[in-house]
N, C-alpha and C positions, 0 to 999 in steps of 0.2 A: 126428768119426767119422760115417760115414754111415749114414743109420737107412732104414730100409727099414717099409712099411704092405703087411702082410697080409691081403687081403682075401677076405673068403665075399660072392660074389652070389647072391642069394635073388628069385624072379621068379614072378609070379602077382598074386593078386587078394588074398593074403594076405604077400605078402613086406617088407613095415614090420613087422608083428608079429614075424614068422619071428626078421627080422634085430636085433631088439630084445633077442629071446630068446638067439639064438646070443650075442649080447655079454653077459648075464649069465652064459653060461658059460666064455664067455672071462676073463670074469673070476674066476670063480671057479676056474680054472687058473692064472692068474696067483698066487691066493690059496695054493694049494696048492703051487704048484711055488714059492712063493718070491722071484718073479721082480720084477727093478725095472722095471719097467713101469707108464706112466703113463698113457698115449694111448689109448686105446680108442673104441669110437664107431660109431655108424649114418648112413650117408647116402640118403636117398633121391635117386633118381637120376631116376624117372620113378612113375606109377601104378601100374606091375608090376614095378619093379626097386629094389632096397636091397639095401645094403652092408653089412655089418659087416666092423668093422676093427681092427687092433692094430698099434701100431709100436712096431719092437724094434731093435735096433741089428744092423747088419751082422754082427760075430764074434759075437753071439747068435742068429744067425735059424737054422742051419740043424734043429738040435736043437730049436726050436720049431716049426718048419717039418714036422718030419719027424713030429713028432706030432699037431699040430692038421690039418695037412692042406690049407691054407688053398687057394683054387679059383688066387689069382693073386697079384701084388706090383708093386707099383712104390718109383720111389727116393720118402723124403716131405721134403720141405722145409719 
């Protein structure tokens, strides 16, 4: 099955923090809703850009999707 990573870009002089934070609550949606999801995570990409991320499976994403919001996706291998 193919998994798909949902990501929030966060960009400034504070966005490692930001994106740290957004994944606690990422998770604690996952907590709430139930959900089997294991992947989660921050990348920093540059001094002003970081990632938070969740990967969920294809026939799961849109309903995650459609409430967290996330800014974009790609496929995760």
């Amino acid at each position: 099955m193919k998994q798909l990573k949902l990501i929030w870009d966060f960009y400034g002089p504070n966005a490692e923090k930001t994106a740290q934070h957004h994944e606690i609550h990422l998770k604690e949606y996952i907590k709430i809703e139930n959900l089997d999801i294991t992947i989660t995570g921050c990348t920093t990409i540059s001094d002003v850009h970081t990632i938070a991320f969740l990967v969920v499976n294809e026939s799961d994403m849109k309903p995650i999707r459609d409430a967290l919001k996330p800014h974009r996706g790609q496929l995760y291998n």
